[in-house]
Phi, psi and omega in degrees: 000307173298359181257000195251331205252026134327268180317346189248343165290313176282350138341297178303264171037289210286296187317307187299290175331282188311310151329275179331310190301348188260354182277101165079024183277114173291129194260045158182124161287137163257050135354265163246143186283167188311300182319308182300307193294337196271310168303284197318292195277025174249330173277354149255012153289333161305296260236328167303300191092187215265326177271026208233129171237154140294091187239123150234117187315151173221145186314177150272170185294138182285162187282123182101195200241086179224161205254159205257125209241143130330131181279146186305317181279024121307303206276320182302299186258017167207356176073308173357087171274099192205106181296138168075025206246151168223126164253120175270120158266121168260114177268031137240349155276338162088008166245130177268151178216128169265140176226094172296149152306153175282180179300070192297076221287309164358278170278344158316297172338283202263352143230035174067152131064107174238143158267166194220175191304320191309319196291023189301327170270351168263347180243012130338274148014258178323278248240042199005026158354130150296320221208123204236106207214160180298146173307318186278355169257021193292340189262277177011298168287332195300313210283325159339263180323305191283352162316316203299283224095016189254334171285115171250316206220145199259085141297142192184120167316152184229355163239176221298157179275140204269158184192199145010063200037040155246152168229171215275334167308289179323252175035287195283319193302325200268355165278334183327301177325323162304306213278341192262329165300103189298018156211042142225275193094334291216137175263136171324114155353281205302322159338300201294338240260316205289312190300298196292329169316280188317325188277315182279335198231081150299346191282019158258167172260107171263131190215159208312101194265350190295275183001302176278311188303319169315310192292333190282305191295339150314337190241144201235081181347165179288310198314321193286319191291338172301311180278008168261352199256330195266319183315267192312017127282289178307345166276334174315283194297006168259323152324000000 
C-alpha cells in the first residue's frame, strides 16, 4: 500500500510546486539596471542602420505546470518576463517599443502578478523601454512603416530561441523531429514569425538578426561576469 501511494505524493508534490512557481513570481529580474539594457539595444541600432527596424519574438506560454522563463535574446535586451511579448527597435528613430498583452485580472487572480500593456510606466521604468503599447497594434505599426517606404528591411532571429533546457542545437534538432513527422510537420516559431511577415508586408526584406545579437552576447558586461561567477559557485557547493 505505501509503494503505491509514494508515486502519487510526489505527483501532488511536483504539481503544487509547479503551480506555486507562477504565484508571486516577479515578471522582470532586477538583474540588470534600465542602462545596461539601453547599452544593448543602442548597439543594434548600429549594427540594423537608419533604413532598418528590429522585431524580436519572446517566448511562449509554456506547455504544464511550469513556471514561465524568458528567451535569452529577448530577456538580453529588455529583461521583460512576459509570455508572448515583441519587441520592436527602430533604427532610425532609435526607439524601442514593447508590445505586450493586455490585462487579464482572471488570470492574475489564480497566478499572480503579470506585467500587461496597462503597466506602462513601470515597465519604462524596469527595462528603460520608450515606448509600451498592446500586442494587437503590433501589425498595425508594422502596417506604418511599410505606408512610409523609409523602412526596406525587417531584422529579426532567425534561429531557434534558446530557453528552458533548450539550447540552440537541441533547439534545431528537434524541429528537425516536427518536419520529419508525417502528422505533424509543425514550423519553427521563428519560420511562422517570417512566413506571416512575408506574406502581410512583401515591400519589406527580412534579414537574420540572430548574428548580431551573438556577437554582441560574446562580450560580458562586468555585471554579466559577476553573475556567471556566482552560478559556478553555487554549482560548485551543489556538486
Amino acid at each position: 500500500m505505501l509503494q503505491k501511494l509514494i508515486p502519487t505524493c510526489f505527483l501532488l508534490f511536483f504539481t503544487a510546486l509547479g503551480t506555486n512557481a507562477q504565484v508571486g513570481f516577479s515578471p522582470f529580474r532586477s538583474d540588470f539596471p534600465p542602462e545596461e539594457f539601453a547599452a544593448r539595444r543602442a548597439k543594434v541600432y548600429d549594427a540594423i542602420g537608419t533604413s532598418a527596424i528590429a522585431l524580436v519574438q519572446g517566448a511562449a506560454s509554456p506547455a504544464g505546470y511550469t513556471r514561465f522563463r524568458q528567451s535569452n535574446e529577448f530577456y538580453y535586451l529588455c529583461g521583460i518576463e512576459v509570455p508572448h511579448a515583441y519587441l520592436l527597435l527602430d533604427g532610425f528613430s532609435k526607439r524601442a517599443t514593447l508590445f505586450i498583452p493586455h490585462r487579464n485580472e482572471g488570470r492574475e487572480h489564480g497566478e499572480g502578478k503579470l506585467l500587461s500593456a496597462e503597466d506602462s510606466d513601470e515597465i519604462k521604468k524596469l527595462s528603460g523601454i520608450d515606448d509600451v503599447a498592446g500586442s494587437d497594434l503590433l501589425v498595425e505599426r508594422l502596417a506604418r512603416y511599410a505606408r512610409s517606404g523609409f523602412i526596406r528591411t525587417i531584422a529579426t532571429p532567425l534561429s531557434p530561441a534558446e530557453g528552458t533546457a533548450m539550447s540552440r542545437d537541441l533547439a534545431v534538432r528537434v524541429i528537425g523531429d516536427y518536419a520529419a513527422d508525417p502528422f505533424d510537420g509543425r514550423a519553427s516559431r521563428e519560420g511562422l514569425l517570417v512566413q506571416s511577415l512575408q506574406t502581410r508586408f512583401p515591400q519589406f526584406t527580412v534579414s537574420d538578426l540572430t548574428p548580431t545579437l551573438d556577437q554582441l552576447r560574446l562580450i560580458k558586461s562586468p555585471r554579466e561576469i559577476t553573475m556567471i561567477e556566482k552560478a559556478t559557485r553555487l554549482s560548485g557547493l551543489a556538486l
